[in-house]
C-alpha positions in Angstrom: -8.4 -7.7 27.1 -5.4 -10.0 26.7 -2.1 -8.9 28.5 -0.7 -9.8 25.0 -1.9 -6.3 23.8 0.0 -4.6 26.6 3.2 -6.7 27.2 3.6 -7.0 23.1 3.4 -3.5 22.2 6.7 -2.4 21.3 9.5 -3.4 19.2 11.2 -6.6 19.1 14.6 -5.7 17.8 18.1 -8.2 18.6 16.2 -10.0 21.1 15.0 -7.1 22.8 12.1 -6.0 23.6 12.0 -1.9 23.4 9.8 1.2 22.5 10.3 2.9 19.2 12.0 6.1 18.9 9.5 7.3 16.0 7.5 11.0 16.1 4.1 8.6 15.9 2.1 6.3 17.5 0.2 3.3 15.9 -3.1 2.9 17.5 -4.1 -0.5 17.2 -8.4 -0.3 17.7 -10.9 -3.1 17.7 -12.8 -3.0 14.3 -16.0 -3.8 15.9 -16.3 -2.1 18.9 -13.3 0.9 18.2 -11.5 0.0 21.5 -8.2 0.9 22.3 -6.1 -2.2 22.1 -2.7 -0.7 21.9 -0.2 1.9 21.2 2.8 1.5 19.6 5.6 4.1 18.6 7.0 3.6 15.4 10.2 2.3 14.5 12.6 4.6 12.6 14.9 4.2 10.0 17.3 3.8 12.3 15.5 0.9 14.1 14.9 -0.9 10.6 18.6 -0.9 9.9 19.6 -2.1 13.9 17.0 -4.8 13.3 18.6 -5.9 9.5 21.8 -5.5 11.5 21.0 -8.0 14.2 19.7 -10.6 11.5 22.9 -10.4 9.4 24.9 -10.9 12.9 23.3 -13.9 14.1 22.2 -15.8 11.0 26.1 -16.8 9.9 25.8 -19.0 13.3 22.3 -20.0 12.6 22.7 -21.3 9.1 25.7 -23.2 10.6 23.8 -25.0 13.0 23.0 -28.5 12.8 19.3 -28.7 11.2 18.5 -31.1 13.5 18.8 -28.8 16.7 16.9 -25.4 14.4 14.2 -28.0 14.0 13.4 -28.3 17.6 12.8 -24.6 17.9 10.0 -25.4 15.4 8.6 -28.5 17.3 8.4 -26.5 20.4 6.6 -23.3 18.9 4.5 -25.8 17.7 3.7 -27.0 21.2 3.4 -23.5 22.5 0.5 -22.0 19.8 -1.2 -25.8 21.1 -1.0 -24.7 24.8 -2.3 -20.7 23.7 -4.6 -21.8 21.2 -7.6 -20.0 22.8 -5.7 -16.9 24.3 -4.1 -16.6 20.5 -8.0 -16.7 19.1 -9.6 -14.0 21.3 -6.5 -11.9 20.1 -7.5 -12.7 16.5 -10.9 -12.0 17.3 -10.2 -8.7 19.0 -8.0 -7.0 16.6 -8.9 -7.8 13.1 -12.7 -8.5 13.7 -12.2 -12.4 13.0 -15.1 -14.5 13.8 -14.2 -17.8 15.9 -14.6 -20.2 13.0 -12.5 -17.9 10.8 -9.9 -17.7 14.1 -10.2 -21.5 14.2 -9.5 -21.5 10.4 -6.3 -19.5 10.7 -5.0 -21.4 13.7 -5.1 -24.6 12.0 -3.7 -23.3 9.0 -1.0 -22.0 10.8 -0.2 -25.4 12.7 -0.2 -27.2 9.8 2.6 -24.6 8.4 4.6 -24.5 11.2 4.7 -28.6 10.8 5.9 -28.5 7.4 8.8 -25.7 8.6 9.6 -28.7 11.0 10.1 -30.6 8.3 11.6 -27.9 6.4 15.1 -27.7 7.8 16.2 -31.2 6.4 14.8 -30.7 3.2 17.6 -28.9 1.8 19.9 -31.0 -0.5 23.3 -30.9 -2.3 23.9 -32.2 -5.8 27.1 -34.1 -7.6 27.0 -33.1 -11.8 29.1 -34.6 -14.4 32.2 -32.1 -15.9 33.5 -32.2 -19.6 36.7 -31.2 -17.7 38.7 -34.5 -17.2 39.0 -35.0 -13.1 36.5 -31.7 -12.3 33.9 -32.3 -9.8 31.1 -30.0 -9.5 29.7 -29.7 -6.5 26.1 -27.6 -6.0 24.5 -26.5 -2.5 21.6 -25.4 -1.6 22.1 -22.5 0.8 19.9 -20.1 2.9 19.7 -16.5 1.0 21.0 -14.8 4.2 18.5 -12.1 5.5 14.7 -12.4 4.7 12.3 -9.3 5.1 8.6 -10.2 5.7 5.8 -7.6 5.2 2.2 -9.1 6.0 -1.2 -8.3 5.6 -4.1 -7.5 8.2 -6.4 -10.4 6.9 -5.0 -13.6 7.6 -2.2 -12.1 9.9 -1.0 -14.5 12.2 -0.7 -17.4 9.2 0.3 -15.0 6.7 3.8 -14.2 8.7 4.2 -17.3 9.8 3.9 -18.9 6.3 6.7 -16.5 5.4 8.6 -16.4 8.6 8.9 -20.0 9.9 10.4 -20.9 6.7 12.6 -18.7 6.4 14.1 -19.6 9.8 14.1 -23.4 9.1 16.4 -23.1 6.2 18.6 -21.2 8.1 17.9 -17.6 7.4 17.1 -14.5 9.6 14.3 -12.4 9.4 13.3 -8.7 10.0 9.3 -8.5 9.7 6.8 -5.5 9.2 3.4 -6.6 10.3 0.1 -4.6 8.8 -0.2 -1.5 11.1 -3.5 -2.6 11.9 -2.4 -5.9 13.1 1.0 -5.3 14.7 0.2 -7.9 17.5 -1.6 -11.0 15.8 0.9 -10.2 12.6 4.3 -9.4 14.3 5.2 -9.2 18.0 2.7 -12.6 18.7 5.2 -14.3 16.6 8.2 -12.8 18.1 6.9 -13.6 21.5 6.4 -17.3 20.9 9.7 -17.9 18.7 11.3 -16.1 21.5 9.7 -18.5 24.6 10.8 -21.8 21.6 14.5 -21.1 22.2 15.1 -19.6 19.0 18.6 -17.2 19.3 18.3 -13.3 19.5 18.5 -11.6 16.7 17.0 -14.2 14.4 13.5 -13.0 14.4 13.4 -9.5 14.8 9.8 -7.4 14.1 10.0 -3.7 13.2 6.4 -2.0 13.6 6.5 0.8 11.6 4.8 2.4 8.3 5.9 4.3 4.9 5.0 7.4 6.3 7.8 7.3 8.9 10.6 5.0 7.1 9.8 5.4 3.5 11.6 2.3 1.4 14.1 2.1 3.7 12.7 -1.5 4.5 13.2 -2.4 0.9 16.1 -0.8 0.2 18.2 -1.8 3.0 21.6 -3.4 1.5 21.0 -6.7 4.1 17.8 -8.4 3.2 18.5 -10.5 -0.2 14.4 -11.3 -0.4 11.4 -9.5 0.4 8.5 -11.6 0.7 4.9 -9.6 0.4 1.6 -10.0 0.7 -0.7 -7.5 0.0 -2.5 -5.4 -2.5 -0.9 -5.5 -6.2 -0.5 -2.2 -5.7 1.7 -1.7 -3.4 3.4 -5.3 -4.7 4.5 -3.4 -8.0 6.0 -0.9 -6.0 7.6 -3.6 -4.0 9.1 -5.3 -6.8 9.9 -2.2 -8.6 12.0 -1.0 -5.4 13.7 -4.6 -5.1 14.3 -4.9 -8.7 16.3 -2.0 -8.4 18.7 -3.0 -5.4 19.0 -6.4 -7.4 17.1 -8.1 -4.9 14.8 -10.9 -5.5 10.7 -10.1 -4.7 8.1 -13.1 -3.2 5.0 -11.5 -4.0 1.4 -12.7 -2.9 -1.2 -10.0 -4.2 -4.7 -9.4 -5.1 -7.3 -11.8 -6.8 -10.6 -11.6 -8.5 -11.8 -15.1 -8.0 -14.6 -16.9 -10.3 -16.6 -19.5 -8.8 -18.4 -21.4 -11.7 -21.3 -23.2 -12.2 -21.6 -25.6 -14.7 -25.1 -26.9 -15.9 -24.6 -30.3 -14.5 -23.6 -29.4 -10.8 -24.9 -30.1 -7.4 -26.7 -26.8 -7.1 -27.4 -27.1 -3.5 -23.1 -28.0 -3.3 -22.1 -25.3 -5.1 -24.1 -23.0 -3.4 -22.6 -23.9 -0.1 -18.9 -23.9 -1.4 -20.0 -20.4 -3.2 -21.1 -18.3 -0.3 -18.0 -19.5 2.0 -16.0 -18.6 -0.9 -17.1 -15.1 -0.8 -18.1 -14.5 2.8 -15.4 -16.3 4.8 -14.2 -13.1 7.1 -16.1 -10.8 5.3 -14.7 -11.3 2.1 -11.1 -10.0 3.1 -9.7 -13.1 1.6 -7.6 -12.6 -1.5 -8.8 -16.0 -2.6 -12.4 -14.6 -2.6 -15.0 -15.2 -5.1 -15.6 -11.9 -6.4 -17.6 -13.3 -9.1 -20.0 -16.1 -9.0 -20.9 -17.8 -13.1 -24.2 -19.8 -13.5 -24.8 -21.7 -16.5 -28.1 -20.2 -17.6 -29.9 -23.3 -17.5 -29.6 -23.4 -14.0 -29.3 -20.1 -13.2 -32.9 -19.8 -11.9 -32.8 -22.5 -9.4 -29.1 -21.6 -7.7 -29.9 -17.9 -7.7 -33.1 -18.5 -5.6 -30.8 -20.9 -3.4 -27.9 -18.2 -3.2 -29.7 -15.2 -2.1 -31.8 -17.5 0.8 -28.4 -18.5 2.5 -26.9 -15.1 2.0 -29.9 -13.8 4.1 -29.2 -16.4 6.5 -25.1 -15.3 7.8 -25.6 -13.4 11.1 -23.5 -10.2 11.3 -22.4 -8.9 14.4 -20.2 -9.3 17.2 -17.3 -11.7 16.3 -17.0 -13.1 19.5 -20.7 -14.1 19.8 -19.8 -17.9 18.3 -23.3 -17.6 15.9 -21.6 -14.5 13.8 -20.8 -15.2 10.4 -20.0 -11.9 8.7 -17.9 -9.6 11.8 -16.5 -6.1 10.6 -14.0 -5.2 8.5 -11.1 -3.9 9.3 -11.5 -0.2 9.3 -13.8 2.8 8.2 -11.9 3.6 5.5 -12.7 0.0 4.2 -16.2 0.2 4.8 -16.4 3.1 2.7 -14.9 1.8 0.2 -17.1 -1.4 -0.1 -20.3 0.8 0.3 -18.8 2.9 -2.6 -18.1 0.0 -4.7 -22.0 -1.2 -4.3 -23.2 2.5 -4.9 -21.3 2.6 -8.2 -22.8 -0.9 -8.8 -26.1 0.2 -8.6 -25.3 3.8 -10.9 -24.4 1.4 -13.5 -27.7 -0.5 -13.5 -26.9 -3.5 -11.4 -29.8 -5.2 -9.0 -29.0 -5.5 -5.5 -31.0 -8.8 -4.7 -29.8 -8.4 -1.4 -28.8 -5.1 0.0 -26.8 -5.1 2.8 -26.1 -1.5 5.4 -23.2 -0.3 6.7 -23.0 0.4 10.4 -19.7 1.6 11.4 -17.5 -0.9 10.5 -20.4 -3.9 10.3 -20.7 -3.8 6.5 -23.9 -6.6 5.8 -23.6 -8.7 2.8 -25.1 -7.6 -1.1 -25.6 -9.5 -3.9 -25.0 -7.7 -7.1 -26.6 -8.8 -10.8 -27.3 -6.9 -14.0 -23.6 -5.6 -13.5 -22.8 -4.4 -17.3 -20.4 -7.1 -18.6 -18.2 -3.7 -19.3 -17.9 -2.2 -16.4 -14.3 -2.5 -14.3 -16.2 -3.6 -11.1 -16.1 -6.8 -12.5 -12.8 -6.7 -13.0 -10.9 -5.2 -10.1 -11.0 -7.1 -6.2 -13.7 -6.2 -3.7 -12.0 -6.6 -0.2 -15.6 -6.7 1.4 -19.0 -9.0 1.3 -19.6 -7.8 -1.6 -20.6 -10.6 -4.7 -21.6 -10.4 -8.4 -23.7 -13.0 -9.9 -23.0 -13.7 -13.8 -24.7 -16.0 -16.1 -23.5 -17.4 -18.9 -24.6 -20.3 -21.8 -21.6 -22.4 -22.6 -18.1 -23.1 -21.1 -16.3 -20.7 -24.0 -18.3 -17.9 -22.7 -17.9 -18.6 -18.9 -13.9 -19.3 -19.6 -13.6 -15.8 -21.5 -15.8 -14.1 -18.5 -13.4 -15.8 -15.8 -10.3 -14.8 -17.5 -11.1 -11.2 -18.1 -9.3 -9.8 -15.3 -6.3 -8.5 -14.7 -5.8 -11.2 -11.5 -5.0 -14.8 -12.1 -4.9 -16.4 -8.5 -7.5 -18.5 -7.4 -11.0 -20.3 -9.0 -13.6 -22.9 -8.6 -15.8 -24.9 -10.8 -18.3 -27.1 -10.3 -19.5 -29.7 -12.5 -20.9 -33.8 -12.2 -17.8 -34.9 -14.6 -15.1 -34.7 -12.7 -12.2 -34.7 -16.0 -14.7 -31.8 -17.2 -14.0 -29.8 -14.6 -10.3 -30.3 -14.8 -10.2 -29.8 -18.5 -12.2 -26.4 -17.7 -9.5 -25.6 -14.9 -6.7 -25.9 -17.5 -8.3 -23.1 -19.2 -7.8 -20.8 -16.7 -5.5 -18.2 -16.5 -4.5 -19.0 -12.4 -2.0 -20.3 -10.3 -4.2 -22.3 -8.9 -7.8 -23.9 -9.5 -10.4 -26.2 -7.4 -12.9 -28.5 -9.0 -15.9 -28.8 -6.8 -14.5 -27.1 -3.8 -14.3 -23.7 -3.1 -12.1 -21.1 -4.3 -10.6 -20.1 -0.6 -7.8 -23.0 0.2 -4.0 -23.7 1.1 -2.0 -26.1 2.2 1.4 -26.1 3.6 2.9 -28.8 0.3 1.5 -27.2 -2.4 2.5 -24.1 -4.8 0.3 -21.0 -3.7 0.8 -18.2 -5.9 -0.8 -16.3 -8.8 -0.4 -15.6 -12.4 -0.9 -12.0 -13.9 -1.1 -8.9 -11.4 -1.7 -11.5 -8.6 2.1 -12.0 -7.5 5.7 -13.7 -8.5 6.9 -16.8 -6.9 5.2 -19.3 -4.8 5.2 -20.4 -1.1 4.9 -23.5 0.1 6.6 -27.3 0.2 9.5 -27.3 -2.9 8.7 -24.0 -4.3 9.4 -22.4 -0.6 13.3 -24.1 -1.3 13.3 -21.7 -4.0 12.0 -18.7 -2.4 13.9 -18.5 0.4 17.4 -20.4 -0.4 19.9 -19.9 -3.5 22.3 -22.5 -4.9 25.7 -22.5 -5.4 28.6 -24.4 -7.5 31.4 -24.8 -6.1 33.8 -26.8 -8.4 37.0 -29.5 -7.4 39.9 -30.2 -10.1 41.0 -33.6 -8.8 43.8 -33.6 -11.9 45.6 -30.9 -13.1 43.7 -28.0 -16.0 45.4 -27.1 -18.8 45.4 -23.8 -19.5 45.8 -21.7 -23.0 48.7 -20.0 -21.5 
């Protein structure tokens, strides 16, 4: 087991690291095998605020500092996930039941983020604007928002913070962050660890583990943070904004999707059917990107079904360190239940399972759903699991009306010979983003990645990350003299 699990397991609070005070412990277990990786006591509420505290202390200073010198702290985290690269993976591996290509995917994601937050802290910029007043300057500046708090996810957790955090910190903010309680390590304290060895000042980072159940909204509502960036479940991301809009604070919201992967009947069937299994199966379908839904034109339906179900039976399931695995467990029992219940209600409702996977513990084996009624809410609610519904449809005005009946609007594919006819479809499509002859599982760190609909508010990434996590404001110069009415 890495020494990670034991040296990490606590609080990191004003540069500290410390136990929690709370009444609880989080158990942190090893989705494939149920070890014990960890135990952490919970932060309190009075942790949370010391934590919000500490930020708001040391990020006056921060923000201050030349962007040149916060940029090295970037450059050398960098360097250190490089150097830990492997250690980092088995972690991955070991406590959300990643497989090594999907550890390997996340790494490199992550890199490439933390290069952008490199580039990050000069991007900031100040703007001159004309005045009807005779000898006013206005002056406008971009400035950090103050205190950021972070709340990630268990799927994608070591990117997933990071894509929030190292932003954040570049543009000259603080942060508090809640990792996922089932991923305190590879979500939260890993981060803190590595910031911590870069240089960065104590206080600046500072990672509460902790749950509802202990601190209610006291994350949320804490006076300090001016953003709360989520990712998660929509769910819990109405609550979220409903809590922030509230304390006037401003929400960053990455939720839920219920991805369509379509077919055209001029595709490369072999292609698509490639792009469409990774786009459902990559780490067990846990992906919010994930292709719920896969839409052959009927003309071709025949020939990529066949196709489909072969490679399905193909992905290994197992032990996600064996390098072979494909499809490793998911992330706890409760999950598994509820993908097994989602097929069993499939199935009531008079769907064909043309591959139907078991469920051993947490090892939940891939199914492919069809005959779904076109009705039925499965089709239009997110299935964190491998779990895939195959639609057929004749014509693009039918598949665009199947793919946009969903609450969700985050992610898609299509995949067609014409090029300009895919993107015309894409336009169609009620998303915040769209791939033509790709899948539907991407990101890059330049790009806006966000949803439309119940699937979040806001973007990451490049500009749109300017927004998020900075404000502007005007700060005006009379070089004459105003005259005033009286």
């Amino acid at each position: 087991m890495s020494s990670y699990f034991t040296d990490l397991a606590q609080q990191y609070i004003d540069g500290e690291w410390r136990p929690g005070t709370g009444s609880w412990d989080v158990i942190d277990f090893n989705p494939y095998d149920d070890e014990k990786l960890a135990s952490i006591t919970v932060a309190t509420v009075d942790e949370v605020d010391e934590a919000y505290q500490a930020a708001a202390r040391a990020q006056r200073k921060w923000a201050e500092t030349n962007p040149y010198t916060r940029r090295a702290v970037f450059e050398r985290a960098l360097r250190l996930i490089e150097d830990r690269e492997q250690e980092i993976a088995d972690l991955i591996i070991a406590e959300l039941g990643g497989t090594r290509v999907k550890a390997g995917f996340e790494l490199h994601l992550a890199k490439e983020f933390l290069r952008e937050s490199v580039h990050l802290a000069l991007r900031p910029e100040g703007r001159i604007l004309p005045s009807p007043g005779e000898g006013k300057e206005n002056r406008v500046y971009r400035v950090p928002v103050g205190v950021v708090g972070v709340i990630s996810p268990f799927n994608f957790p070591f990117l997933l913070s990071l894509k929030s955090v190292a932003p954040a910190l570049a543009l000259g903010n603080a942060v508090v962050l809640k990792p996922h309680q089932n991923t305190p390590i590879a979500g939260g304290t890993l981060l803190a660890k590595i910031f911590e060895d870069a240089g960065l000042p104590g206080g600046l980072l500072n990672v509460v583990v902790t749950d509802i159940a202990e601190i209610g909204d006291a994350f949320l509502e804490h006076p300090v943070p001016k953003v709360i960036s989520f990712t998660g479940s929509d769910k819990v991301g109405r609550h979220v904004a409903t809590v922030c809009a509230r304390h006037f604070k401003r929400a960053v919201l990455e939720l839920g999707g219920n991805s369509a992967l379509v077919v055209l009947d001029d595709a490369d069937i072999d292609y698509a059917v490639d792009a469409a299994v990774f786009s459902r199966f990559v780490h067990q379908g846990q992906v919010c990107m994930a292709a719920n839904r896969v839409l052959v034109d009927a003309s071709v339906a025949d020939e990529f079904t066949e196709k489909f179900v072969a490679k399905v039976r193909t992905l290994k399931v197992g032990d996600p360190r064996d390098p072979q695995t494909v499809i490793g467990p998911v992330i706890n029992s409760a999950q598994a239940g509820a993908v097994s219940a989602t097929v069993e209600q499939a199935l009531a409702q008079g769907a064909t399972a043309l591959v139907r996977g078991t469920t051993t513990n947490n090892l939940v084996e891939p199914t492919v759903l069809t005959g779904v009624p076109a009705g039925s809410p499965l089709l239009q609610q997110e299935v964190f699991g491998p779990v895939v519904f195959l639609l057929t449809f004749d014509g693009e005005e039918e598949a665009v009306r199947i793919v946009n009946d969903t609450p969700y609007g985050l992610s898609g594919a299509v995949h067609t010979a014409d090029i300009e006819r895919g993107v015309a479809f894409a336009k169609r499509i009620d998303t915040g983003m769209f791939h033509v002859n790709d899948g539907t599982v991407h990101d890059e760190p330049i790009v806006p990645f966000g949803g439309e609909k119940h699937s979040g508010l806001g973007r990451l990434n490049g500009e749109t990350t300017l927004e998020a996590f900075t404000t502007v404001k005007w700060i005006s110069v009379q070089h004459g003299r105003s005259a005033f009415p009286f």
